[in-house]
C-alpha positions in Angstrom: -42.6 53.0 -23.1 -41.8 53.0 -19.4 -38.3 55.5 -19.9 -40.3 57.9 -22.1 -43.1 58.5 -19.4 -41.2 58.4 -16.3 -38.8 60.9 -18.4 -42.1 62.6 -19.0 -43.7 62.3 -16.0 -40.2 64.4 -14.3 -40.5 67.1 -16.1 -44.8 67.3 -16.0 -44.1 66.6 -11.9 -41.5 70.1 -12.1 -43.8 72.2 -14.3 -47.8 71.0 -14.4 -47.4 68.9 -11.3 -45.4 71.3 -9.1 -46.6 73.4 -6.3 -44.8 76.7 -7.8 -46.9 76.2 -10.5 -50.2 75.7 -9.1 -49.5 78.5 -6.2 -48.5 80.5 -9.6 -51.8 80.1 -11.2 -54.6 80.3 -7.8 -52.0 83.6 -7.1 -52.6 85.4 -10.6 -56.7 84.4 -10.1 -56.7 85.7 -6.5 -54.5 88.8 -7.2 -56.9 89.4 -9.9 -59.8 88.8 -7.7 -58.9 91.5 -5.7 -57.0 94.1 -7.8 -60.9 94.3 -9.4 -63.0 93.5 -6.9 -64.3 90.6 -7.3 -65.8 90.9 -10.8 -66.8 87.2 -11.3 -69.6 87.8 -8.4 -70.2 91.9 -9.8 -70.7 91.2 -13.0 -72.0 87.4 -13.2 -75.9 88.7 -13.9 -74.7 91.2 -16.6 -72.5 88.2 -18.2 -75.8 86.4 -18.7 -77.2 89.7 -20.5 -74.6 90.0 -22.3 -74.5 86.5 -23.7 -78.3 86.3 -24.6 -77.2 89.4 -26.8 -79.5 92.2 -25.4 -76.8 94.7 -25.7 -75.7 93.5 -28.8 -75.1 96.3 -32.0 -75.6 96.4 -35.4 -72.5 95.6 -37.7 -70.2 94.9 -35.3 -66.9 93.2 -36.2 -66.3 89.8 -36.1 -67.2 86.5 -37.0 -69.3 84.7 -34.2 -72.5 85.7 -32.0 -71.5 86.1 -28.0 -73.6 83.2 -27.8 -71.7 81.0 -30.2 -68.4 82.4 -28.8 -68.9 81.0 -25.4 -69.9 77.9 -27.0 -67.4 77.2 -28.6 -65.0 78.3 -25.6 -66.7 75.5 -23.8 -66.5 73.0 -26.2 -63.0 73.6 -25.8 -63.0 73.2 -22.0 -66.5 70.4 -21.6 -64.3 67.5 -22.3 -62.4 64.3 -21.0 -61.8 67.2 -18.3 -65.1 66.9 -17.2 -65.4 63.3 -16.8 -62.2 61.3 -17.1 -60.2 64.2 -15.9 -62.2 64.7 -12.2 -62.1 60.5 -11.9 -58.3 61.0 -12.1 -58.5 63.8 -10.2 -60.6 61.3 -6.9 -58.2 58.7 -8.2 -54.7 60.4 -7.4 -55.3 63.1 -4.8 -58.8 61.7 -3.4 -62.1 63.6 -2.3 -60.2 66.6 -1.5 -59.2 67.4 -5.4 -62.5 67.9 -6.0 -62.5 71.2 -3.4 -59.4 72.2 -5.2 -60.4 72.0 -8.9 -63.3 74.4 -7.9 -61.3 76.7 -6.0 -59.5 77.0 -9.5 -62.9 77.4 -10.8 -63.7 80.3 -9.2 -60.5 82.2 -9.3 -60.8 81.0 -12.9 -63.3 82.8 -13.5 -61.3 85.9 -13.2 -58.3 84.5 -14.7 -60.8 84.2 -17.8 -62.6 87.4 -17.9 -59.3 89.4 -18.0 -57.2 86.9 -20.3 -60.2 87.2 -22.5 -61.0 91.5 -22.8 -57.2 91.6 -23.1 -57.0 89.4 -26.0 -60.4 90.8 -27.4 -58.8 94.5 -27.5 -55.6 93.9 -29.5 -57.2 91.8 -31.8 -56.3 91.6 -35.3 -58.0 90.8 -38.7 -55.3 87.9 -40.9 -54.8 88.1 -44.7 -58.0 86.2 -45.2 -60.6 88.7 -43.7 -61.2 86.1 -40.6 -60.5 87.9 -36.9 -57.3 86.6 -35.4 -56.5 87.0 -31.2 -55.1 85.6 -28.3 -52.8 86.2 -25.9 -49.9 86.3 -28.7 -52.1 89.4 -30.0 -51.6 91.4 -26.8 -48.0 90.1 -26.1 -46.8 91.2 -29.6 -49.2 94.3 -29.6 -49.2 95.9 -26.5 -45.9 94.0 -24.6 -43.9 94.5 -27.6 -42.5 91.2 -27.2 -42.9 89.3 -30.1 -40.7 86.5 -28.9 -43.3 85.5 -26.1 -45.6 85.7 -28.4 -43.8 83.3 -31.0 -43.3 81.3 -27.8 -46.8 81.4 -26.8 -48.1 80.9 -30.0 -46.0 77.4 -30.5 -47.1 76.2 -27.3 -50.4 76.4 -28.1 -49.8 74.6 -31.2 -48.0 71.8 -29.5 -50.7 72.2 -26.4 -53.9 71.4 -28.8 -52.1 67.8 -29.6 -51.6 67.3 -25.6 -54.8 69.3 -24.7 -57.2 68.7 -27.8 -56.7 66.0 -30.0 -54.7 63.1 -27.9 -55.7 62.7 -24.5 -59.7 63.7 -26.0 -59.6 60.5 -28.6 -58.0 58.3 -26.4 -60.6 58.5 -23.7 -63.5 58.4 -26.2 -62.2 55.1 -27.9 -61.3 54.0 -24.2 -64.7 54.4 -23.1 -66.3 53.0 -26.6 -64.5 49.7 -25.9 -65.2 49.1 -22.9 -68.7 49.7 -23.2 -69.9 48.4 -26.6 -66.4 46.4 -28.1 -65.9 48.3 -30.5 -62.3 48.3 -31.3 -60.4 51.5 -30.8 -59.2 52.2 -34.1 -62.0 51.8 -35.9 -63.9 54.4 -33.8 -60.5 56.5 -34.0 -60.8 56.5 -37.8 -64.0 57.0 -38.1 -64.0 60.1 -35.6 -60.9 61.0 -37.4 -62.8 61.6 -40.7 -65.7 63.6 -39.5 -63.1 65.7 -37.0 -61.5 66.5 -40.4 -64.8 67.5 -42.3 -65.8 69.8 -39.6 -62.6 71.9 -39.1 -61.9 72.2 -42.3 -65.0 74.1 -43.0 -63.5 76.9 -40.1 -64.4 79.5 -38.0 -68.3 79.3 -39.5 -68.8 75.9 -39.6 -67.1 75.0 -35.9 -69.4 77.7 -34.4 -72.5 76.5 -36.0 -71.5 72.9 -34.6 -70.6 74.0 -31.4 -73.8 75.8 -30.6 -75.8 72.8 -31.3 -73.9 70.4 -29.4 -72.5 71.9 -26.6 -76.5 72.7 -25.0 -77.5 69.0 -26.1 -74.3 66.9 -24.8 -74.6 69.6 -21.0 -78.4 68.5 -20.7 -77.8 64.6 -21.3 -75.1 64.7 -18.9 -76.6 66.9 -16.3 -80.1 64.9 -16.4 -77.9 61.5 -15.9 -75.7 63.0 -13.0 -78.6 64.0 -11.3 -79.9 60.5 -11.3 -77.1 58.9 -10.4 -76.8 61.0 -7.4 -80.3 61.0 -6.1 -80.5 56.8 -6.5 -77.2 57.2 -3.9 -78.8 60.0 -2.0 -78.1 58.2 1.3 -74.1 59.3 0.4 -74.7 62.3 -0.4 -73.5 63.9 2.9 -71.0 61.8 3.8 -69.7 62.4 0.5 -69.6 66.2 0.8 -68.2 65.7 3.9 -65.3 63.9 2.7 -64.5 66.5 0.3 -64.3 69.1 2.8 -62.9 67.3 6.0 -59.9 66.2 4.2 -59.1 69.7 2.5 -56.2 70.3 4.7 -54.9 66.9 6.2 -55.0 65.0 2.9 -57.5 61.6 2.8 -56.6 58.4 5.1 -56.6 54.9 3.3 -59.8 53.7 2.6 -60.7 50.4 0.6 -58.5 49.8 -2.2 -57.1 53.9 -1.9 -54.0 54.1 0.2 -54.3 57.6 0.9 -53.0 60.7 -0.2 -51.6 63.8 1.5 -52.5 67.6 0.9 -49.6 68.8 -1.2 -50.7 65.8 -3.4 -54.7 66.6 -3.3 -53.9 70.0 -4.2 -51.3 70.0 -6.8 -53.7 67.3 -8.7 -56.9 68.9 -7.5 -55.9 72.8 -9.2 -54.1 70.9 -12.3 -57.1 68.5 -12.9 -58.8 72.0 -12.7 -56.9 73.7 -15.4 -57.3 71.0 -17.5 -60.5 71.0 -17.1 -61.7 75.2 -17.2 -58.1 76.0 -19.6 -58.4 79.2 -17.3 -54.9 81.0 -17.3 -53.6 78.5 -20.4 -54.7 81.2 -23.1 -57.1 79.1 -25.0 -60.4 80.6 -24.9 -59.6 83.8 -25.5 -58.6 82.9 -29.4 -62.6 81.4 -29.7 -63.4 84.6 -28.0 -61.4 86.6 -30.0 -63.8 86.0 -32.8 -67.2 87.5 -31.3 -69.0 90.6 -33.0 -68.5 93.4 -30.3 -66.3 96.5 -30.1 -66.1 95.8 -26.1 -63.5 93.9 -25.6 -64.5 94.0 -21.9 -68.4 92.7 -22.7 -67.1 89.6 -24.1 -64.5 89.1 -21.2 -67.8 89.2 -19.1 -69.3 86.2 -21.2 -65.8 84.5 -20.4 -66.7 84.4 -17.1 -69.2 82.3 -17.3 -67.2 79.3 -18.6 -65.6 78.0 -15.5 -68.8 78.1 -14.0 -70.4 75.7 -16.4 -67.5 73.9 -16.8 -66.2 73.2 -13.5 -68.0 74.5 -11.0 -71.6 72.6 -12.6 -70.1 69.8 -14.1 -67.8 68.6 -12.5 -69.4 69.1 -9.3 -72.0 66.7 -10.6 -69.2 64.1 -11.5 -67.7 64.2 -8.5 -70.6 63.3 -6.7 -71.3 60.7 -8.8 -68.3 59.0 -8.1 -67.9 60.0 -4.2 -71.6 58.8 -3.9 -71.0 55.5 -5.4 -68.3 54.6 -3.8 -66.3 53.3 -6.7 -63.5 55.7 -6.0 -62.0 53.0 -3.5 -63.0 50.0 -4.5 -60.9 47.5 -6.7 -62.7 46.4 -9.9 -61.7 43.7 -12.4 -59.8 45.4 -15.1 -56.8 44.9 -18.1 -53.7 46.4 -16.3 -51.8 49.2 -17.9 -48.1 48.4 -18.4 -46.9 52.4 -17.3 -49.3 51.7 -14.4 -48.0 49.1 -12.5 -45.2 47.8 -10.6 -43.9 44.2 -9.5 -42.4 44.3 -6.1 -40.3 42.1 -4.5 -42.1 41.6 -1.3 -45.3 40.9 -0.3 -47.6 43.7 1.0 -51.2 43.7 2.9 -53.4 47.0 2.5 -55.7 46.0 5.4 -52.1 46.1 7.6 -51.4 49.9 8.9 -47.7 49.2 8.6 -47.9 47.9 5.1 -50.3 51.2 4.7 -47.9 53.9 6.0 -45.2 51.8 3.7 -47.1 52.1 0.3 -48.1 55.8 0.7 -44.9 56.6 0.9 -43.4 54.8 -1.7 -46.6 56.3 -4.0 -45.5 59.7 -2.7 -41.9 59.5 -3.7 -40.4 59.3 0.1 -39.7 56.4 0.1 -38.3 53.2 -1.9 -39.5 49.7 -1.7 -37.4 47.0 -3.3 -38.6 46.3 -6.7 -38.6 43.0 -8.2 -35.8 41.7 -10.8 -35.7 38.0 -12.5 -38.4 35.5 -13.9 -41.9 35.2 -12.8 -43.0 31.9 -12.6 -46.6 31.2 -14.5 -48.8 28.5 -14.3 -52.1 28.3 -15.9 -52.3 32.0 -15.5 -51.6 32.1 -12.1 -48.1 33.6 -10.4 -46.1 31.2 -8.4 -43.9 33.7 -7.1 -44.3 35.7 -3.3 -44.8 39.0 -4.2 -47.3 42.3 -4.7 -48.2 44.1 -7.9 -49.2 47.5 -7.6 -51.1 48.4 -10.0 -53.7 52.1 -10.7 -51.5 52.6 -6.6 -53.0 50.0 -5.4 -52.4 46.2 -4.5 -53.8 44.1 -7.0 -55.8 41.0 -6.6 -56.6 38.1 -8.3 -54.1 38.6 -10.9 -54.2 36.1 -13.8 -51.3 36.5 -16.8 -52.2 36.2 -20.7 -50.7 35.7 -23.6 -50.4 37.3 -26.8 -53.6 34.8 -28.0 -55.6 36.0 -25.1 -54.7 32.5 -23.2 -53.8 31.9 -20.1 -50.4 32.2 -20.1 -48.1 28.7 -18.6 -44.5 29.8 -19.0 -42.0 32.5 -17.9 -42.3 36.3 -17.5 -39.1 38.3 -17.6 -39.1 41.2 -15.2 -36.2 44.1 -14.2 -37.1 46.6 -11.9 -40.3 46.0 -11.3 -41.5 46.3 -15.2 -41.9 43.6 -17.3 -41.2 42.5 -20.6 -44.6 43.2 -22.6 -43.0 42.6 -26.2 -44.4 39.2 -26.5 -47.8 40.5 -26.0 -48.2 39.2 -22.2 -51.0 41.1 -20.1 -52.3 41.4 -16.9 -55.9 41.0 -15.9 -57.2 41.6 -11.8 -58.6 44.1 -9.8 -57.6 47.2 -8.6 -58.8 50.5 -8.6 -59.5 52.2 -11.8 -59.4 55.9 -13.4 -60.2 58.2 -16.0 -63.1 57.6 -17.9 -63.8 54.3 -16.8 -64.4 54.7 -12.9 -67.1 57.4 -14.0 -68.9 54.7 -16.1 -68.5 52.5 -13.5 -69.9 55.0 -10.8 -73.0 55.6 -13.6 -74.0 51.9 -13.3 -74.7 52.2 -9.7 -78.1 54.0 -10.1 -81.4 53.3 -12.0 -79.5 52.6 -14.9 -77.7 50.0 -14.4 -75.0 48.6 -16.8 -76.9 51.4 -19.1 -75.2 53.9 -17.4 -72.2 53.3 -19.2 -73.9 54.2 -22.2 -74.5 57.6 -21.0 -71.2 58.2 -20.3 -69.6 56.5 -23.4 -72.3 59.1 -25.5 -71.3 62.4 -23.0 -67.7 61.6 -23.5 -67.6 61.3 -27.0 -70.0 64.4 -27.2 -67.7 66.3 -24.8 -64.7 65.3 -26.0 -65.2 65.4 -29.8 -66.4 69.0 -29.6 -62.8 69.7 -27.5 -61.3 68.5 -30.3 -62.7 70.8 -32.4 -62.5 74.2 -30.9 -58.5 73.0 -30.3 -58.4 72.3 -33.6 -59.0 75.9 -34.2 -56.6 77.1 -31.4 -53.8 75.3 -33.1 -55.2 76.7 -36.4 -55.2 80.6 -35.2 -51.7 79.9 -34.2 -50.4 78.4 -36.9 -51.1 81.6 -39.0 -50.1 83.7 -36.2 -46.7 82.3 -36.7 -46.2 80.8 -40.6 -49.3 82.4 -42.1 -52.5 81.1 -43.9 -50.7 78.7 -46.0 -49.3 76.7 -42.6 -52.9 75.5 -41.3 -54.5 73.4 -44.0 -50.9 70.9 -43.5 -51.7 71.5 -39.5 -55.2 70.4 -39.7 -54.4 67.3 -41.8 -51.4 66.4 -39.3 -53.9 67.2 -36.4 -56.6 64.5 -37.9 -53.7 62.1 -38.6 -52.4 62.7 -34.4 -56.1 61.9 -33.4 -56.4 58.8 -35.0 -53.0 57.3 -33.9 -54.0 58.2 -30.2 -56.9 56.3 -30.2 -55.2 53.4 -29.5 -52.1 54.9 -27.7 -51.0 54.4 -24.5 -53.7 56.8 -21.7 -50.5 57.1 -19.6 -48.3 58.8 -21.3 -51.3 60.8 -23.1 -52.3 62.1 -19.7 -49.0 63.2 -18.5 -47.9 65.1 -21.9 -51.0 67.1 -21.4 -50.1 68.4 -17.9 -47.0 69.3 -19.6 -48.2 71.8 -22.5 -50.8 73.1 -20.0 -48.1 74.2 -18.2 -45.8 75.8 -21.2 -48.9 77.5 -22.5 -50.1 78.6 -19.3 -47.0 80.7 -18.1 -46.3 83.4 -20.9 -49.8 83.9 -20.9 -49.6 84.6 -16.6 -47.0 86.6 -17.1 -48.7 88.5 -19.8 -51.6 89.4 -17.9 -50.3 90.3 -15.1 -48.0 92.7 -16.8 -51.1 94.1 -18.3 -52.9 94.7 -15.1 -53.0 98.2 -14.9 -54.1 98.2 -18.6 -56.8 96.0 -17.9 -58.1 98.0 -14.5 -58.2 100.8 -17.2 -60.3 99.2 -19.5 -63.1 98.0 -17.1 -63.7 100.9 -15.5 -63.9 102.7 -19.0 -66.4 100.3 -20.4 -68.6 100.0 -17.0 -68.6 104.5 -17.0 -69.9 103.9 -20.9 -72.3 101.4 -20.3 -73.5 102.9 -17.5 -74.0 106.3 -19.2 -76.3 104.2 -21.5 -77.7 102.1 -19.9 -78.6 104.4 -16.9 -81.8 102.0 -15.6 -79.5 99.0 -15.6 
């Protein structure tokens, strides 16, 4: 498992992870920005017109309400993004990603509301009456390159495993165990089953969902936040202060966090971001695509909305709760992750500045520390050996070694290069910081609510989650006819279901870094499309704002 994700995690650090990338994607938002004048501030009161339906027209084409459009857009962006994704986010680049993911926010919303009228206007209707779009729409339509398209359209397909379906289950069964037990293939199978019942029922039946849960899963989560955050109110400053003093230097070791730099804040901070909003990956605009209107332009306005809500609200919200409760730095007792953690051959202090300045860089990739190879010596759980283990990049503590029968373990463990041999079913139990979803459901217990807290996470994470997986589900689905036709997306939606199940009980590792990869490969035709439709796009706005205006002249 270890050569796949570090094979992996190279090419996620050259695409997602790379700061060509990320410059790439804030540039397209802030050339955007500009090129029409800041339309996600101009036309952010109409949006919310627009999506109540008070413009709205008799027998319009299409298949959803604007209402149930943007719902299910969201239920395609509220997800593990929202919760697990802005804890990783803390975890990897510190307080600083948080200012970073919502700079992508509100570029995003931009990003969105062009992506979206673009893919709106060269819509198409497939060989079952349903409306097709996307970006492929406009790439084959208008660009007249049908092989960015293809390529587009077969990213997004591979991109609603790495996007929708695997990273989404695996944090919900994550988050399920660790809060009620329950083992994570029976609540993968389960949620497997009814995943299956609602997208095979389509279009109709996801929006219908959607536009139920979406409201009810935002206001559980919200109210919680909320709480959280007042019971820590004393932090609430110094935690907003530590988001924005550290935008540009990068945040010093603190606790169990050994610092991270700005390249590294930023880079995770705008691709936690992306994951989290999908503005500029192309994935909305297919759930968009669907809406009754003629103005392809009124339903890009309800687009921008989405990385408002998503982002900007929620996540906001959960980065507070963690920076508030402190959790973000401290080491917690935990099972440690095989992918996550390295045995080195000497013996490091993170209270020492040297030893401080030695393990940032080596978490950093500047510079190599000497990694252990040979036997470690067990007894009674306990390592004989003098050495560290990092583990979540941090230095574990009070490490105690298991067997396969959940003993503790008397014997030896082979180890090369730092990894060990995990075959035998050996583990590894201490503390050390945490991530993902479980550091939020830690940072929920310290509030009112107590060990309950987890229970509200463990609810808003399957909530958020499933309803991802639904709305990629039909992304993958609109694609699949795109490129092989109706016939292609019943055997698609079956393999989908089969995918979710299997990563319920996967490695979070490898999940996590496969995503950042097909954000990436999705993300860049559909850059490049936009931006080559820019003048197209200028046109368009200012056509529909002279109609609307011309009827609407009290508005």
């Amino acid at each position: 498992m270890h050569s796949i994700n570090d094979f992996l995690a190279g090419i996620e650090q050259y695409l997602g992870g790379s700061q060509w990338f990320t410059l790439f994607l804030l540039g397209t938002g802030l050339f955007f920005t500009i090129y029409l004048k800041f339309p996600q501030i101009r036309f952010f009161g109409h949006a919310l017109k627009v999506v109540r339906g008070k413009y709205d027209k008799a027998d319009e084409k299409g298949d959803t309400s604007h209402f149930q459009a943007l719902t299910t857009a969201l239920s395609g962006t509220v997800g593990t993004g929202n919760i697990a994704g802005v804890a990783f986010a803390i975890y990897l680049g510190g307080p600083a990603a948080l200012f970073w993911m919502l700079m992508t926010a509100v570029l995003g919303m931009t990003t969105k509301f062009v992506e979206v009228s673009l893919s709106h206007k060269y819509r198409e209707t497939d060989e079952q009456g349903f409306i097709s779009g996307g970006p492929m729409y406009f790439m084959k339509n208008k660009l007249k390159m049908p092989w960015l398209a293809a390529f587009f359209a077969a990213m997004t397909i591979v991109s609603s495993f790495g996007t929708g379906s695997l990273p989404q289950i695996n944090s919900i069964s994550s988050s399920l165990y660790s809060t009620f037990g329950i083992e994570k293939m029976l609540s993968g199978g389960v949620l497997a089953i009814l995943l299956a019942i609602v997208i095979l029922g389509g279009i109709k039946r996801i929006a219908k969902v959607t536009e139920k849960l979406v409201p009810t899963m935002a206001i559980i989560y919200f109210v919680g936040a909320i709480a959280v955050i007042f019971y820590n109110y004393q932090n609430i400053v110094p935690a907003l202060n530590s988001i924005f003093s550290s935008v540009f230097t990068g945040t010093a070791a603190t606790g169990g966090f050994l610092g991270a730099g700005f390249a590294y804040a930023f880079n995770r901070g705008v691709n936690r971001g992306l994951f989290s909003n999908e503005a500029g990956q192309g994935s909305a605009p297919i759930a968009h695509a669907a809406a009754r209107t003629e103005e392809p332009v009124s339903e890009g306005m309800v687009a921008i909305l989405e990385p408002f809500i998503d982002t900007i609200i929620i996540c906001s919200l959960t980065g507070l709760v963690i920076l508030s409760s402190g959790v973000w730095k401290e080491k917690l007792p935990n099972q440690f992750q095989s992918t996550d953690m390295s045995i080195m051959t000497d013996v490091y202090d993170d209270t020492n500045k040297e030893d401080q300045t030695k393990l940032f860089k080596y978490l950093s990739n500047n510079k190599d520390l000497p990694l252990f190879t040979g036997d470690l010596l067990v007894e009674n759980g306990k390592i004989q050996n003098k050495l560290s283990i990092i583990h979540a990049r941090s230095i574990a503590e009070n490490i105690l070694v298991y067997n396969a029968h959940d003993s503790l373990l008397t014997g030896k463990v082979s180890v090369l290069e730092g990894i060990y041999n995990d075959e035998n079913g050996i583990y590894f139990k201490g503390q050390s910081l945490i991530h993902s979803a479980p550091l939020t459901a830690e940072a929920f217990t310290r509030s009112y609510f107590g060990e309950w807290g987890r229970w509200i996470v463990s609810i808003g994470l399957l909530l958020f989650a499933f309803s991802t997986a639904i709305a990629w589900a039909y992304y993958g689905g609109r694609s699949v006819t795109y490129l092989f036709g109706a016939k292609g997306v019943l055997p698609y939606r079956i393999i989908y279901c089969i995918g979710f199940f299997i990563a319920s009980f996967a490695d979070t590792t490898i999940i996590w870094t496969l995503s950042g990869i097909t954000i990436a490969l999705m993300a860049l035709p559909n850059l490049i499309g936009i931006l080559l439709l820019r003048k197209d796009m200028k046109e368009t706005l200012n056509s529909y704002w002279t109609r609307f205006k011309a009827e609407n002249p009290n508005e």
